[in-house]
C-alpha positions as CSV (number, residue, x, y, z in Angstrom):
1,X,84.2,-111.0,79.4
2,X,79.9,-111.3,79.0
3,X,80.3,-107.2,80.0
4,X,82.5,-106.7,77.2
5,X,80.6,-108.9,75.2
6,X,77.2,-107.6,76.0
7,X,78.4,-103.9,76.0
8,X,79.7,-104.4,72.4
9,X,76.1,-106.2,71.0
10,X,74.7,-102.9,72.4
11,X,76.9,-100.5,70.2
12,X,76.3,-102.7,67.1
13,X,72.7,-102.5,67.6
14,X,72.8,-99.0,68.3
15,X,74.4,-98.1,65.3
16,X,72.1,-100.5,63.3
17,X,69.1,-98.6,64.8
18,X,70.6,-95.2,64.2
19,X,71.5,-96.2,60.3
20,X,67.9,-97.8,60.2
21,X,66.2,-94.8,61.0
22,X,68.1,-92.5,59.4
23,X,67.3,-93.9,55.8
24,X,63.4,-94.2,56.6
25,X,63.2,-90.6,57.1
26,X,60.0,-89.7,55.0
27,X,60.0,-85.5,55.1
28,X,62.8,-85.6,52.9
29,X,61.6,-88.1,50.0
30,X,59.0,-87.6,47.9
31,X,58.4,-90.8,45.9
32,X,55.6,-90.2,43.3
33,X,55.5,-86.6,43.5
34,X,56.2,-84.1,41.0
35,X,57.4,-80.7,41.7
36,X,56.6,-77.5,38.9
37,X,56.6,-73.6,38.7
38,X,54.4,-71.5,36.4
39,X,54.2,-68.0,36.3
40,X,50.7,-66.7,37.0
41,X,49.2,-63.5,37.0
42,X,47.8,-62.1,39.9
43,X,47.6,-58.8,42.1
44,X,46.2,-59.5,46.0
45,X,45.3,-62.1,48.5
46,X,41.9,-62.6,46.8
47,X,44.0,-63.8,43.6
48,X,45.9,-66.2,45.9
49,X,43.0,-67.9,47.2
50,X,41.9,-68.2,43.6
51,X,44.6,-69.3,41.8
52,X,45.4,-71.8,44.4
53,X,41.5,-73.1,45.3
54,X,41.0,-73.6,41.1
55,X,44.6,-75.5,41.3
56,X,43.1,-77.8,44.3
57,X,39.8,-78.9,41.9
58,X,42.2,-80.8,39.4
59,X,42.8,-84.3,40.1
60,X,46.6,-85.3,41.8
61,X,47.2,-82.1,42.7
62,X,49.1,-82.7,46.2
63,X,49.7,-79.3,46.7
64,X,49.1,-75.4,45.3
65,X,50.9,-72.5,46.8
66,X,51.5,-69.1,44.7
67,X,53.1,-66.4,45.8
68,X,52.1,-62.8,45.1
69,X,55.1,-60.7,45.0
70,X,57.3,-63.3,42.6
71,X,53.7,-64.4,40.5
72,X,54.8,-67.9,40.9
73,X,52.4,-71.2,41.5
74,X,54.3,-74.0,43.0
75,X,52.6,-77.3,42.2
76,X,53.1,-80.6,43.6
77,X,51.3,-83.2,41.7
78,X,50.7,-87.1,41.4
79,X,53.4,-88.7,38.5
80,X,50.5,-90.8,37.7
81,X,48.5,-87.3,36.5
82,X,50.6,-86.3,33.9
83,X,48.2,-83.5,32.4
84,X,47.5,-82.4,35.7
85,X,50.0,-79.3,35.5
86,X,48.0,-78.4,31.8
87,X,44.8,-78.7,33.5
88,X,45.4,-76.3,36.7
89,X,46.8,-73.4,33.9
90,X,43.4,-74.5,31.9
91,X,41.4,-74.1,35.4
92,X,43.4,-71.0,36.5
93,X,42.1,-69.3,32.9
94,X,39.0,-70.5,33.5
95,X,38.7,-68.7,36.7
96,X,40.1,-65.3,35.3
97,X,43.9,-65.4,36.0
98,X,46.2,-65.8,33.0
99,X,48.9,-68.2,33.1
100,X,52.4,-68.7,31.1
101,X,50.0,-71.1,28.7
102,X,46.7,-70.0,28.9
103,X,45.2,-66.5,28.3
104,X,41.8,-66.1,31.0
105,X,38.4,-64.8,28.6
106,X,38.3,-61.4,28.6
107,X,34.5,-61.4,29.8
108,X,35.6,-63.4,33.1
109,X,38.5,-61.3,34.0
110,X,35.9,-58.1,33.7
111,X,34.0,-59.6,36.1
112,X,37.1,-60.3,38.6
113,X,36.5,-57.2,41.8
114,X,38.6,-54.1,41.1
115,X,41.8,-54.8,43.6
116,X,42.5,-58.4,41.5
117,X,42.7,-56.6,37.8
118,X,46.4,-56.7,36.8
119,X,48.4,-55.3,33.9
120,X,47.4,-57.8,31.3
121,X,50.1,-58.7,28.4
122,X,48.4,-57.8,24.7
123,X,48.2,-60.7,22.5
């Protein structure tokens, strides 16, 4: 009877264990953390490290990735830095790359080397 006894304490805490740690897994939540897209515009590798070093200099920014072929910057951000997504598009400008918001000066993107000009949209 204690066999049966302890043997069924051992599946209860088993399962309590397994229920336990299943709910405290931490990869899949992201508490705090905004996710956003923006289109930026962009050409070659140089452009990516760019883009996604200007993003990094903005406060809250958790994490910067674009990609080349789809022109898309995937920001996670701080919910606590609500502007941060306006200020990466402002910093991206800034750095010669236009975004869906912001238009880069002319005399910057000049200056940009050859292989990072892109077709620009006229205004």
């Amino acid at each position: 009877m204690k066999k049966i006894h302890l043997l069924f304490a051992i599946l209860v805490a088993c399962a309590t264990f397994q229920s336990a740690n299943a709910q405290s897994d931490k990869s899949q939540r992201e508490i705090g953390i905004k996710t956003q897209k923006i289109k930026v515009s962009g050409t070659c590798s140089m452009d990516k490290r760019r883009i996604e070093t200007a993003a990094y200099t903005v406060d809250g920014i958790k994490s910067a990735v674009w990609n080349e072929y789809s022109q898309v910057l995937t920001l996670k951000y701080s919910v606590f830095k609500k502007d941060a997504a306006d200020n990466v598009q402002k910093k991206i400008a800034s750095v010669g790359n236009d975004t869906e918001m912001y238009r880069a000066d002319d005399s910057v993107y000049q200056k940009l080397p050859d292989c990072c000009h892109y077709q620009r949209k006229q205004l």
